[in-house]
N, CA, C and O atoms as a Maestro MAE file, in Angstrom:
{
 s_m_m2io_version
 :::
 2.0.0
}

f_m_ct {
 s_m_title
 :::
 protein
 m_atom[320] {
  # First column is atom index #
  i_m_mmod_type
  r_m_x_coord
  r_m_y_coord
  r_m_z_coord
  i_m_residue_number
  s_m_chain_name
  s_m_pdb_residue_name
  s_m_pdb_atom_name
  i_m_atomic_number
  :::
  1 25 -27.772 -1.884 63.007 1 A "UNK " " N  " 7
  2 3 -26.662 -2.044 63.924 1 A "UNK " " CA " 6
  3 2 -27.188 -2.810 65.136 1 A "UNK " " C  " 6
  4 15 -28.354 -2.679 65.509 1 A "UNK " " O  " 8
  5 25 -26.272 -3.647 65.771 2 A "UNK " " N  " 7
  6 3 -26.715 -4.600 66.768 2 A "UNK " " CA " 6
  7 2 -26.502 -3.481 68.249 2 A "UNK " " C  " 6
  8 15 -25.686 -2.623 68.586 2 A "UNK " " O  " 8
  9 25 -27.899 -4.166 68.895 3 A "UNK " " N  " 7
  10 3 -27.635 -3.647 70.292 3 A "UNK " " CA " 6
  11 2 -26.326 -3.450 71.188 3 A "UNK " " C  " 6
  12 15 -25.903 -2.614 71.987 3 A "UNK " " O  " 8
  13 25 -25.765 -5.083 70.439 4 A "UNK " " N  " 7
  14 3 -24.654 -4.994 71.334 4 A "UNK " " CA " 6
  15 2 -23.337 -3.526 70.757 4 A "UNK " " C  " 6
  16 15 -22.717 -2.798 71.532 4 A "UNK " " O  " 8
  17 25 -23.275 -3.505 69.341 5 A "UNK " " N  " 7
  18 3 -22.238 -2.247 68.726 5 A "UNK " " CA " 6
  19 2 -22.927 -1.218 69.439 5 A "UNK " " C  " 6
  20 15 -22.266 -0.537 70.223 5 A "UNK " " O  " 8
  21 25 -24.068 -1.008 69.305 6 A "UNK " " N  " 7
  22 3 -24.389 0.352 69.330 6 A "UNK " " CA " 6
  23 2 -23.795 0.792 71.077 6 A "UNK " " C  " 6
  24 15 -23.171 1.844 71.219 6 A "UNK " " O  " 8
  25 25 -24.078 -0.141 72.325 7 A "UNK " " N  " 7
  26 3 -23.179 -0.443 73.566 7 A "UNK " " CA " 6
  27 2 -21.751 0.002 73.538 7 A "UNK " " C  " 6
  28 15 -21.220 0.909 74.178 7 A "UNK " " O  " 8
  29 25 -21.165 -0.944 72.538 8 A "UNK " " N  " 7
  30 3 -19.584 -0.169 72.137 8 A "UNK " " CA " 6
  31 2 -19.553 1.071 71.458 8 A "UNK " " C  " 6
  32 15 -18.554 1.758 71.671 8 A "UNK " " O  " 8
  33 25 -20.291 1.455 70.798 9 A "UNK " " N  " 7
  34 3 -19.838 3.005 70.357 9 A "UNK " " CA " 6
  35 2 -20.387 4.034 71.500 9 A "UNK " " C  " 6
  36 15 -20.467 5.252 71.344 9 A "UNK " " O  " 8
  37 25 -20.688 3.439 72.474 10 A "UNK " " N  " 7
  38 3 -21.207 4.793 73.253 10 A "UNK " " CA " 6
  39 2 -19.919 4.434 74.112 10 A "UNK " " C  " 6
  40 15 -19.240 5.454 73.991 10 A "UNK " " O  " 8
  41 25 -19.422 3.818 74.671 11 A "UNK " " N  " 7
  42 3 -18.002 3.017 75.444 11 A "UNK " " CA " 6
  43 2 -16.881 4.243 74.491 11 A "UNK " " C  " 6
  44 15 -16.202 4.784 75.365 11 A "UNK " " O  " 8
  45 25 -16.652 4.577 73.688 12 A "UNK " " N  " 7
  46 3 -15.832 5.301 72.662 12 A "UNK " " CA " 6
  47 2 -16.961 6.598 72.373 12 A "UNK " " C  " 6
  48 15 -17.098 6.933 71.196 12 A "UNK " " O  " 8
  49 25 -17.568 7.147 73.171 13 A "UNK " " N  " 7
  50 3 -18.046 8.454 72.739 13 A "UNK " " CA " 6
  51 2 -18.931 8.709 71.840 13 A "UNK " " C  " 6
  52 15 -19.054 9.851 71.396 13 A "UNK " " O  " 8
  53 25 -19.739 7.623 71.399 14 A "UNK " " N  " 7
  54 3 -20.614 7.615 70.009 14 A "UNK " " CA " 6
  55 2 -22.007 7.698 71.262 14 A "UNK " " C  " 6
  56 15 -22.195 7.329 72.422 14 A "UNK " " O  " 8
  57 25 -22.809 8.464 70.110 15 A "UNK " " N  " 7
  58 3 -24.496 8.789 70.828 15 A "UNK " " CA " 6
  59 2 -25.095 8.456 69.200 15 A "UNK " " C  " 6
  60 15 -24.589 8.501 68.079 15 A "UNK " " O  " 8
  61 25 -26.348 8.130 69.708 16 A "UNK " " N  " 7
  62 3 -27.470 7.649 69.178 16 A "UNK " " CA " 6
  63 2 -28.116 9.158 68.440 16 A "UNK " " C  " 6
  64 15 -28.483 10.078 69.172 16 A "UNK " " O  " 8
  65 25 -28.184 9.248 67.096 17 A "UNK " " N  " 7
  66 3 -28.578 10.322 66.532 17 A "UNK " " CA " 6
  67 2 -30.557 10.073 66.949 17 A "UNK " " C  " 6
  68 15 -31.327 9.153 66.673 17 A "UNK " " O  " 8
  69 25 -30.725 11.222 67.609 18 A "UNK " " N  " 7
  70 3 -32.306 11.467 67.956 18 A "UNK " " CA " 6
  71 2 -33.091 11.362 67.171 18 A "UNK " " C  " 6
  72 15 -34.010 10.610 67.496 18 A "UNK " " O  " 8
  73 25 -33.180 11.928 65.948 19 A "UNK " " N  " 7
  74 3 -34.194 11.192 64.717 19 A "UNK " " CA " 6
  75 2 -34.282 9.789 63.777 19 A "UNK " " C  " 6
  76 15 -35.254 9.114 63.438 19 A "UNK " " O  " 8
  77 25 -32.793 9.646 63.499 20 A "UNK " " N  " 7
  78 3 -32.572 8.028 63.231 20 A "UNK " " CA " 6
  79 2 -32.066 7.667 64.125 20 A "UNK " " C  " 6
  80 15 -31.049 8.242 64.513 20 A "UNK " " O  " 8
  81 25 -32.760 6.199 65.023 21 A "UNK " " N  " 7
  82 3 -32.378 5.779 65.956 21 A "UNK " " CA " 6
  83 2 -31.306 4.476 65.592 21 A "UNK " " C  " 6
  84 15 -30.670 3.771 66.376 21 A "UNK " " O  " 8
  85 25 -31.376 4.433 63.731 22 A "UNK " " N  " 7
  86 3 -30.159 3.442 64.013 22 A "UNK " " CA " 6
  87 2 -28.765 3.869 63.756 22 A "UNK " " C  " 6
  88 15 -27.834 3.096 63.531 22 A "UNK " " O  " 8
  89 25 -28.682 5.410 63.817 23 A "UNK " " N  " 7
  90 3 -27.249 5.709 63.606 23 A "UNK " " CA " 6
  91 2 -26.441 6.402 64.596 23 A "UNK " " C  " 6
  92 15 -26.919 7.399 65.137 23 A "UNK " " O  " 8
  93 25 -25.273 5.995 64.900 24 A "UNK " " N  " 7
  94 3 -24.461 6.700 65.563 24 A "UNK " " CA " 6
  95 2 -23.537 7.880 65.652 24 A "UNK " " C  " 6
  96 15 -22.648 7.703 64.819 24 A "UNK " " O  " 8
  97 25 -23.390 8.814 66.190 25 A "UNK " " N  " 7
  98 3 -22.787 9.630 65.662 25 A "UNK " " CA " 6
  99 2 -21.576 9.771 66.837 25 A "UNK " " C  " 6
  100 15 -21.633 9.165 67.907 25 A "UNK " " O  " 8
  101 25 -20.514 10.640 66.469 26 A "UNK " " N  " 7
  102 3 -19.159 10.660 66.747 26 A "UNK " " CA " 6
  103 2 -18.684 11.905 66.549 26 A "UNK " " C  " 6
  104 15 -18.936 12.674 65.622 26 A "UNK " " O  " 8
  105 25 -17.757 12.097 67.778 27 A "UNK " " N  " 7
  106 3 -17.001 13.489 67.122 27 A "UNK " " CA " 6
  107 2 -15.088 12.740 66.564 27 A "UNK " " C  " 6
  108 15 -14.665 11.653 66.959 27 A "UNK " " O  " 8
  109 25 -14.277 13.734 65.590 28 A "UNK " " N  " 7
  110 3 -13.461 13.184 65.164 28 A "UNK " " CA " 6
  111 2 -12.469 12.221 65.643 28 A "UNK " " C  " 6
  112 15 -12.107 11.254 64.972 28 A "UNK " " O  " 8
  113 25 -12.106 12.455 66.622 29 A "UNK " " N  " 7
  114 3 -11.274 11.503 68.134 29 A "UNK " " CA " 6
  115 2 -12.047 10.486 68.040 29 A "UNK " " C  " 6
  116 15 -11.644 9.563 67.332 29 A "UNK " " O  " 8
  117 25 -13.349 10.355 68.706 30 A "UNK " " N  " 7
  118 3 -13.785 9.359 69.021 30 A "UNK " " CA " 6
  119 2 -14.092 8.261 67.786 30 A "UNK " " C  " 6
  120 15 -13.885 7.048 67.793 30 A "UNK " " O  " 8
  121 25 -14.537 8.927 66.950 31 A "UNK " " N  " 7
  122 3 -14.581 8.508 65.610 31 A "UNK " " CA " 6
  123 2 -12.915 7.328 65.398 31 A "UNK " " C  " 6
  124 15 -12.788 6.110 65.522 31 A "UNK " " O  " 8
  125 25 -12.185 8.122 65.143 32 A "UNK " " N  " 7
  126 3 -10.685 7.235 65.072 32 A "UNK " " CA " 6
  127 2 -10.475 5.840 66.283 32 A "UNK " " C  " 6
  128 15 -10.062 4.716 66.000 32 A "UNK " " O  " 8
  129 25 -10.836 6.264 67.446 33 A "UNK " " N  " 7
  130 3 -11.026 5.638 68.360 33 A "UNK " " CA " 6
  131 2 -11.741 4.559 68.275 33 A "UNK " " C  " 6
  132 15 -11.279 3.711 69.038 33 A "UNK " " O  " 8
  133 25 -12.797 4.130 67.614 34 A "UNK " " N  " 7
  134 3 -13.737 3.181 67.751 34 A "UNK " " CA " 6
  135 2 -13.561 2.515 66.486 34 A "UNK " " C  " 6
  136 15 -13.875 1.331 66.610 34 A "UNK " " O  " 8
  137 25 -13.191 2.794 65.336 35 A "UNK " " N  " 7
  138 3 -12.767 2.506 64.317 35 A "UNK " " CA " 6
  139 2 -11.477 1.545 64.714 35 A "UNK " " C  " 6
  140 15 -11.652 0.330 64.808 35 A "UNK " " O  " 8
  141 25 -10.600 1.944 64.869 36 A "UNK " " N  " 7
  142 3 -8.901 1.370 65.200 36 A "UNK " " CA " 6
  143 2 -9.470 0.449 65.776 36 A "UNK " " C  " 6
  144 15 -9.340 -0.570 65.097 36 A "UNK " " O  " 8
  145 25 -10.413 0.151 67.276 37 A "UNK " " N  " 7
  146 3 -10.769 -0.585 68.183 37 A "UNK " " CA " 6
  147 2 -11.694 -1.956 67.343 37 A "UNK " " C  " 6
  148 15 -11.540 -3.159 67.557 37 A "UNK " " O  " 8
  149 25 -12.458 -1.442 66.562 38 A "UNK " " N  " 7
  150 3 -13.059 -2.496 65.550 38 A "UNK " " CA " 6
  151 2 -12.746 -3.072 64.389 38 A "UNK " " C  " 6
  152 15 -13.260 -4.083 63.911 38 A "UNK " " O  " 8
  153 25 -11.831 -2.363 63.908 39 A "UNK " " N  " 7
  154 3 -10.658 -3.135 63.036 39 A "UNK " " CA " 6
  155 2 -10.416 -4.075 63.664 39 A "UNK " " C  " 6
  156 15 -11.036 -5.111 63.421 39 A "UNK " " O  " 8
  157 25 -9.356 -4.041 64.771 40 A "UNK " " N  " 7
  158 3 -8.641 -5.114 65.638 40 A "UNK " " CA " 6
  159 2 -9.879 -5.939 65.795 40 A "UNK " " C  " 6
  160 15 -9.516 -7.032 65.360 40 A "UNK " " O  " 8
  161 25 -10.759 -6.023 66.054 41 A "UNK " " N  " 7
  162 3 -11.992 -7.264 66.254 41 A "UNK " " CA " 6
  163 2 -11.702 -8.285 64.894 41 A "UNK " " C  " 6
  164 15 -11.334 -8.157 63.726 41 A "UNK " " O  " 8
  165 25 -12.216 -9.642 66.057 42 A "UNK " " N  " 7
  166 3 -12.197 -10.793 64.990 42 A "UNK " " CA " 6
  167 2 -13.521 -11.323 64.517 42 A "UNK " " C  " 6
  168 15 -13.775 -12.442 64.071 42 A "UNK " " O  " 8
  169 25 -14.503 -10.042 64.752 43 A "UNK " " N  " 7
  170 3 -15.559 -10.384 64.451 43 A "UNK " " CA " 6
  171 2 -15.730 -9.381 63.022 43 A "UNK " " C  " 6
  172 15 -15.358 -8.236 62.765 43 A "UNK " " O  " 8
  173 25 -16.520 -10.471 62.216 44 A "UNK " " N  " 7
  174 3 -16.626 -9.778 60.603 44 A "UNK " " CA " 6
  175 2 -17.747 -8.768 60.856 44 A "UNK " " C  " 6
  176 15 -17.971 -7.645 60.403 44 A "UNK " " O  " 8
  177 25 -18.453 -9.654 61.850 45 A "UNK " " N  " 7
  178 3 -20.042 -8.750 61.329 45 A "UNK " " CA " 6
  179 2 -19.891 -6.911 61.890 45 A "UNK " " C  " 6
  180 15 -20.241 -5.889 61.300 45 A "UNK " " O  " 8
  181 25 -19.083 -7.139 63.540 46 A "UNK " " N  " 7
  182 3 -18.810 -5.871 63.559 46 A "UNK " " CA " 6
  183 2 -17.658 -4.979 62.777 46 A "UNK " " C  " 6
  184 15 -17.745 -3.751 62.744 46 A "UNK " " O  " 8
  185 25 -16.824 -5.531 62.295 47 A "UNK " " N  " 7
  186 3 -16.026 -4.710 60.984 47 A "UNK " " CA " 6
  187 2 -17.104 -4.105 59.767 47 A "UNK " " C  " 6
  188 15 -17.004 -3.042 59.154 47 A "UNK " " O  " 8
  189 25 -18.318 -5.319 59.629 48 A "UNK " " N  " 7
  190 3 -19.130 -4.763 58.708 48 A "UNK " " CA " 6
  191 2 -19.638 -3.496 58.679 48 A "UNK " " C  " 6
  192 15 -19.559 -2.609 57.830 48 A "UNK " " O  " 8
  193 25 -20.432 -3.584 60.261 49 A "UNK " " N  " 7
  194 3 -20.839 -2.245 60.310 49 A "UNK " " CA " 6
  195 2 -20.401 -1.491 60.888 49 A "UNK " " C  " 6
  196 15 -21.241 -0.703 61.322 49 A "UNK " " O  " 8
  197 25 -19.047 -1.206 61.262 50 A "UNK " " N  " 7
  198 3 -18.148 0.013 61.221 50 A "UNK " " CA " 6
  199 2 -18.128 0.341 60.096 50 A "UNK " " C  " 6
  200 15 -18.825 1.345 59.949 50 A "UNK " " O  " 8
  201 25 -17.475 -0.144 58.781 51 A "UNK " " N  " 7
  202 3 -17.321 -0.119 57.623 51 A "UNK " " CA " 6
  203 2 -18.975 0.471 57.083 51 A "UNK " " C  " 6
  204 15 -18.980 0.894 55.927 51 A "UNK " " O  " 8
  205 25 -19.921 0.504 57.606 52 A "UNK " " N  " 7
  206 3 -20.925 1.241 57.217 52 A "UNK " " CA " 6
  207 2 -20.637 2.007 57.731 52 A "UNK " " C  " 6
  208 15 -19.648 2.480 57.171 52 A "UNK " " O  " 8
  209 25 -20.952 2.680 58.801 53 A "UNK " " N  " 7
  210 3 -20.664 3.915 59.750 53 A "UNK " " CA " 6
  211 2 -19.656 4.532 59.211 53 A "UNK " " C  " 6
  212 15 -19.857 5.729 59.008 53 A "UNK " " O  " 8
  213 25 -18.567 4.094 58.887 54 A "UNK " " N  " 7
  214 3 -17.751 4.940 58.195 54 A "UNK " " CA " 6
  215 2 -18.011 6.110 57.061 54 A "UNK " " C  " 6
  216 15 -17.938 7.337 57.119 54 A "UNK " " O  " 8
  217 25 -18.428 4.963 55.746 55 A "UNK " " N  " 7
  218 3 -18.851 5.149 54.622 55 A "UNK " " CA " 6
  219 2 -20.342 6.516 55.124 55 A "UNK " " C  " 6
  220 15 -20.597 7.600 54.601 55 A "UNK " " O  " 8
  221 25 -20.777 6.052 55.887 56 A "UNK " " N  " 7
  222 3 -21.929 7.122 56.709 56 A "UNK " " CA " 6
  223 2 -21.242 8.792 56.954 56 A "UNK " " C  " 6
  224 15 -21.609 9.902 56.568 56 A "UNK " " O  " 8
  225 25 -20.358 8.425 57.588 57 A "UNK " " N  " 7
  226 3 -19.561 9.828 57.577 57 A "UNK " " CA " 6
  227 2 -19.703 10.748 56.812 57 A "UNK " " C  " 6
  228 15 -20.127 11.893 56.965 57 A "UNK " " O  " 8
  229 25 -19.142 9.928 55.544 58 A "UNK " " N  " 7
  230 3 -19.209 10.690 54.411 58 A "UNK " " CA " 6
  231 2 -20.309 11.287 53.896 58 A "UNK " " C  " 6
  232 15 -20.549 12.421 53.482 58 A "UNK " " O  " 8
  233 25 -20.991 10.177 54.019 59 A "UNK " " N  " 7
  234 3 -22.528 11.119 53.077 59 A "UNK " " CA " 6
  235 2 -22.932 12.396 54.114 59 A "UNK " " C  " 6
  236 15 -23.521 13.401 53.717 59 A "UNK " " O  " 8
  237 25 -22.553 12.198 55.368 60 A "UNK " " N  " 7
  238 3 -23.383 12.961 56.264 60 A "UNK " " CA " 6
  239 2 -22.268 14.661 56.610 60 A "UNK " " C  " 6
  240 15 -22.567 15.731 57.139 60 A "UNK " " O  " 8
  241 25 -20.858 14.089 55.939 61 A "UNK " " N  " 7
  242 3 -20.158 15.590 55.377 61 A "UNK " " CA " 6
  243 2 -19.664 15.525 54.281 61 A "UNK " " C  " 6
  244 15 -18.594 14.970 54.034 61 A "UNK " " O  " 8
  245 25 -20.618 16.269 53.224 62 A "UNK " " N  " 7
  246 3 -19.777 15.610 51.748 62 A "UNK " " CA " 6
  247 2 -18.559 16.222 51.218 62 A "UNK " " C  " 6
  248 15 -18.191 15.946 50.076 62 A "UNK " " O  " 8
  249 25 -17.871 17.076 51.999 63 A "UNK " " N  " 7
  250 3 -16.573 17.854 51.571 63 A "UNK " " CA " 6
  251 2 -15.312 16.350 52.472 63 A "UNK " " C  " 6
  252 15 -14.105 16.573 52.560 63 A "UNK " " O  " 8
  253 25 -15.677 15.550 52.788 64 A "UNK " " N  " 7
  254 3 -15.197 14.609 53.408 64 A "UNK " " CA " 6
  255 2 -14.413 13.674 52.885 64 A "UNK " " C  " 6
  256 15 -15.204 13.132 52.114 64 A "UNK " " O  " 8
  257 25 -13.286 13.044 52.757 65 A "UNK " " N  " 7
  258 3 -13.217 11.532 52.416 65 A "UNK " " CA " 6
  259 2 -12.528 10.568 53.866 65 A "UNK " " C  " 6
  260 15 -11.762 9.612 53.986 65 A "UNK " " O  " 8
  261 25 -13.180 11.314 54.643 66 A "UNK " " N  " 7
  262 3 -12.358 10.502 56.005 66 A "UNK " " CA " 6
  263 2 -12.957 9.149 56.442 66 A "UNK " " C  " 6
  264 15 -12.317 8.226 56.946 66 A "UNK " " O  " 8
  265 25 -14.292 9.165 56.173 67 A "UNK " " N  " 7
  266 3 -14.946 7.605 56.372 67 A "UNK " " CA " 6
  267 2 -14.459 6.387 55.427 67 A "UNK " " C  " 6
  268 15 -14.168 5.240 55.766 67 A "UNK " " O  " 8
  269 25 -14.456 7.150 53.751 68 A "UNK " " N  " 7
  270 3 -13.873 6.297 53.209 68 A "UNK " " CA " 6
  271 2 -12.157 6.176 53.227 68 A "UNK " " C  " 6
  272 15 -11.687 5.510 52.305 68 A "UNK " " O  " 8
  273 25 -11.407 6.639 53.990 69 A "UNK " " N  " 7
  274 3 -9.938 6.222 54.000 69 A "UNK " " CA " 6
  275 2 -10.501 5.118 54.995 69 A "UNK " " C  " 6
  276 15 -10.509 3.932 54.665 69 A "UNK " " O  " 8
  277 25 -11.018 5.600 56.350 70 A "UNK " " N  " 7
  278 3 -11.633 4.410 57.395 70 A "UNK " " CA " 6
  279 2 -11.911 3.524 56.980 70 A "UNK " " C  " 6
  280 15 -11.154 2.622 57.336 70 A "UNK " " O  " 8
  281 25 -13.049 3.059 56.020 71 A "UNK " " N  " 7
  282 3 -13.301 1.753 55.885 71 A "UNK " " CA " 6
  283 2 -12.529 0.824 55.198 71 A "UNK " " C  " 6
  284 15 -12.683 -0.378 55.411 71 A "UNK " " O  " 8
  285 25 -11.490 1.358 54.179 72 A "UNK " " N  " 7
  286 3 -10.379 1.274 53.486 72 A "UNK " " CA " 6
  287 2 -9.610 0.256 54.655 72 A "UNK " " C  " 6
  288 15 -9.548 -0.971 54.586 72 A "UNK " " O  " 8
  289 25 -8.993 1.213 55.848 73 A "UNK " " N  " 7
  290 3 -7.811 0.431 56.521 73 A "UNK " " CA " 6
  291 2 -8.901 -0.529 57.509 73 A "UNK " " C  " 6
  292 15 -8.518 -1.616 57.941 73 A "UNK " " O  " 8
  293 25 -10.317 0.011 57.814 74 A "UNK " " N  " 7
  294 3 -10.529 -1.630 58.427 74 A "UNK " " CA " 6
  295 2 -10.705 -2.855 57.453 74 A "UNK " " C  " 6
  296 15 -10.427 -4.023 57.725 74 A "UNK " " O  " 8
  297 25 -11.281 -2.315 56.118 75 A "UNK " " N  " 7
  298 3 -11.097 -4.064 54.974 75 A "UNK " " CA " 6
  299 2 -10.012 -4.255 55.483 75 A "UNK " " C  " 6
  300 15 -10.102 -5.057 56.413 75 A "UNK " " O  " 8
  301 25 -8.827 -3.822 55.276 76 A "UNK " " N  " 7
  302 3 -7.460 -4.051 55.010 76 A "UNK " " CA " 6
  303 2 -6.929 -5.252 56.310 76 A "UNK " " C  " 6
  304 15 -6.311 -6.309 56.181 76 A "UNK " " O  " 8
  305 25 -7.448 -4.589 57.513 77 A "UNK " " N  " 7
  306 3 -6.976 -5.307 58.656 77 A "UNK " " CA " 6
  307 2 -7.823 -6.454 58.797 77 A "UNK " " C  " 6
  308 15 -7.439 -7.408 59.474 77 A "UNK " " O  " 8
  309 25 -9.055 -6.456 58.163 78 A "UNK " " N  " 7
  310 3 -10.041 -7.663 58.067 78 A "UNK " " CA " 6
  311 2 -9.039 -8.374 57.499 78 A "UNK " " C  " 6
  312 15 -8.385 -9.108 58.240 78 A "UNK " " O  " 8
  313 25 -8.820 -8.328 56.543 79 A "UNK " " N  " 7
  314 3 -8.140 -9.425 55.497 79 A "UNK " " CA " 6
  315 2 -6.541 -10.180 55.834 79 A "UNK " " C  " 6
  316 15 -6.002 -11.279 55.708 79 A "UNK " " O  " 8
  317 25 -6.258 -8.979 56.272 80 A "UNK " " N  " 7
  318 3 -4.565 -9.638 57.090 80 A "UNK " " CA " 6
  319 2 -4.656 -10.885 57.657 80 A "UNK " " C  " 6
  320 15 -3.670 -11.393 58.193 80 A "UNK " " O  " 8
  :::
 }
 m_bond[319] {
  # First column is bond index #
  i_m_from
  i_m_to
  i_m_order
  :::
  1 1 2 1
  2 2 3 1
  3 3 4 2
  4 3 5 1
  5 5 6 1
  6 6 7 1
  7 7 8 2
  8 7 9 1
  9 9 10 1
  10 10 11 1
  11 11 12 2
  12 11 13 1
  13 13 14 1
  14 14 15 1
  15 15 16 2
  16 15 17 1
  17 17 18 1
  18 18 19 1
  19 19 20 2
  20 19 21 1
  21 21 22 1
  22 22 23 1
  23 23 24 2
  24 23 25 1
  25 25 26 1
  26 26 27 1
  27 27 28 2
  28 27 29 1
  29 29 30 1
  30 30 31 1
  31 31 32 2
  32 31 33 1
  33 33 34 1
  34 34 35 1
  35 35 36 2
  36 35 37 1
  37 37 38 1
  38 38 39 1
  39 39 40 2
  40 39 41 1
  41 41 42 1
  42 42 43 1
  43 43 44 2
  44 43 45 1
  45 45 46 1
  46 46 47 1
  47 47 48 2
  48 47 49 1
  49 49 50 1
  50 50 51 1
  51 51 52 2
  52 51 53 1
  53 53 54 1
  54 54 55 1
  55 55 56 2
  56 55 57 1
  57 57 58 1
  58 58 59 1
  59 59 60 2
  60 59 61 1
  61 61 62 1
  62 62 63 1
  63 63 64 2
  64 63 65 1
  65 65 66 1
  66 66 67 1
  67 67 68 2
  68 67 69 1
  69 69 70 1
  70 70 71 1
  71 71 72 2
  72 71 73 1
  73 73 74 1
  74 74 75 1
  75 75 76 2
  76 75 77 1
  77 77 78 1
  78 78 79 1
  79 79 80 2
  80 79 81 1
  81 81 82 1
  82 82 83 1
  83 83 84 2
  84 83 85 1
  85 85 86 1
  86 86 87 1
  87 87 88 2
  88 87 89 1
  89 89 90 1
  90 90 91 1
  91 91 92 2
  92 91 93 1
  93 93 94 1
  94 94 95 1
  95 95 96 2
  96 95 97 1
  97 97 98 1
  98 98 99 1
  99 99 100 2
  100 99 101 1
  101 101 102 1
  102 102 103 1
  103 103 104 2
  104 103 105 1
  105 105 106 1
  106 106 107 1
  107 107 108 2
  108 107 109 1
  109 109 110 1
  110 110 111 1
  111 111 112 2
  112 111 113 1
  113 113 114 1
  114 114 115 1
  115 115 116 2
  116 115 117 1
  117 117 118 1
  118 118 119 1
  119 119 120 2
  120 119 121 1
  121 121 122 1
  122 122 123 1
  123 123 124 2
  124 123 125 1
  125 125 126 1
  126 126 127 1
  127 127 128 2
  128 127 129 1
  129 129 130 1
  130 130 131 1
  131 131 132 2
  132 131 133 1
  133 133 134 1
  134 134 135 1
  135 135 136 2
  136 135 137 1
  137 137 138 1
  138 138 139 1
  139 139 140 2
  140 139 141 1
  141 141 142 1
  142 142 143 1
  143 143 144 2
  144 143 145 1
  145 145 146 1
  146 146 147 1
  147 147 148 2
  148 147 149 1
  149 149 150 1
  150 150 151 1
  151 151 152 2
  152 151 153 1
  153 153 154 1
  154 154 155 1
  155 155 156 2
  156 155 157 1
  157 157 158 1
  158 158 159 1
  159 159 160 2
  160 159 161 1
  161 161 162 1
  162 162 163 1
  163 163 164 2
  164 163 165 1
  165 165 166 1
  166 166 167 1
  167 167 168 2
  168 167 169 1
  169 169 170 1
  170 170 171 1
  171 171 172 2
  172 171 173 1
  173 173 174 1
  174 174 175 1
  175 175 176 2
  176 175 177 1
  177 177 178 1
  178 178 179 1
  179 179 180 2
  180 179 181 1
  181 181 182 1
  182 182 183 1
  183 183 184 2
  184 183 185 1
  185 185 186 1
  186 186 187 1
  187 187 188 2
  188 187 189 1
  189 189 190 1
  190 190 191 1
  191 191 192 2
  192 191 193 1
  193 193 194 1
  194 194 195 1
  195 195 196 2
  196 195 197 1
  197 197 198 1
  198 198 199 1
  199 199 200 2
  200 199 201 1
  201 201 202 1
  202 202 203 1
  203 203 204 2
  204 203 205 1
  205 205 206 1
  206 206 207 1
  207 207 208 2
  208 207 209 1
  209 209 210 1
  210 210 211 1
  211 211 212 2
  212 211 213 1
  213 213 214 1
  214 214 215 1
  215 215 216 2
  216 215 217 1
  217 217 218 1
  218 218 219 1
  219 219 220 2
  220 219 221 1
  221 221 222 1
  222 222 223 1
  223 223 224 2
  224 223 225 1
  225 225 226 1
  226 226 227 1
  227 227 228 2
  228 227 229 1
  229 229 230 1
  230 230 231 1
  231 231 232 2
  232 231 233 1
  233 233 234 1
  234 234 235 1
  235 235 236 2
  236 235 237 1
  237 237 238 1
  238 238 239 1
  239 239 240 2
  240 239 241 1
  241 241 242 1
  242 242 243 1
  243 243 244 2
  244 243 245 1
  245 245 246 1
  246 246 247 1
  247 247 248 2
  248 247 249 1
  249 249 250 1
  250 250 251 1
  251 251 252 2
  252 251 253 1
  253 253 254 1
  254 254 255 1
  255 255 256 2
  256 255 257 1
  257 257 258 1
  258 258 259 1
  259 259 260 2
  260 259 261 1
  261 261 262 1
  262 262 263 1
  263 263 264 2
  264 263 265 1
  265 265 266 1
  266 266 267 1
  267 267 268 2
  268 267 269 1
  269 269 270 1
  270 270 271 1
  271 271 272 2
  272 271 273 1
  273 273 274 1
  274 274 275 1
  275 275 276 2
  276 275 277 1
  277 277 278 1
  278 278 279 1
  279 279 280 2
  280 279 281 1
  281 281 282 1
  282 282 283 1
  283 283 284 2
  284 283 285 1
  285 285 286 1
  286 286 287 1
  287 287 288 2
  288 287 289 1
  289 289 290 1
  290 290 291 1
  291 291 292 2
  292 291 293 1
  293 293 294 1
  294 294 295 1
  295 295 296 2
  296 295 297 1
  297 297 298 1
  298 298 299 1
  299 299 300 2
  300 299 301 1
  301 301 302 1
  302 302 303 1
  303 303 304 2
  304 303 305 1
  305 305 306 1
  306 306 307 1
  307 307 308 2
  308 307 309 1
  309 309 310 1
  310 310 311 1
  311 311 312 2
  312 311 313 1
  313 313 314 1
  314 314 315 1
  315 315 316 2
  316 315 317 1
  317 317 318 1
  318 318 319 1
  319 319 320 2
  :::
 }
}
């Protein structure tokens, strides 16, 4: 993740997980929040890695499918 995202997810409530320093973490609000906000971007590369972070969610609660509906509607708005 680029210096500059990792800047925007703390702007939307995201912190830097203490043992992996390249992942962000989120509580559910903020999560929706930064997502919606990077959809709307006309930049691919940061849709990309929201669209990771998302998909991240999941593995990191596996009773989950909320990252993958997320990355779902940001492709979607990529492509519009």
């Amino acid at each position: 993740m680029t210096n500059n995202l990792f800047e925007i997810a703390r702007q939307f409530g995201g912190w830097i997980d203490g043992e992996n320093l390249d992942e962000v973490r989120f509580n559910d609000d903020d999560f929706e929040r930064f997502v919606n906000f990077i959809a709307a971007s006309e930049r691919k590369s940061e849709r990309e890695a929201c669209i990771s972070i998302a998909k991240q969610w999941d593995a990191d609660h596996p009773n989950s499918n909320y990252g993958a509906c997320i990355a779902r509607r940001i492709s979607a708005r990529g492509q519009a």
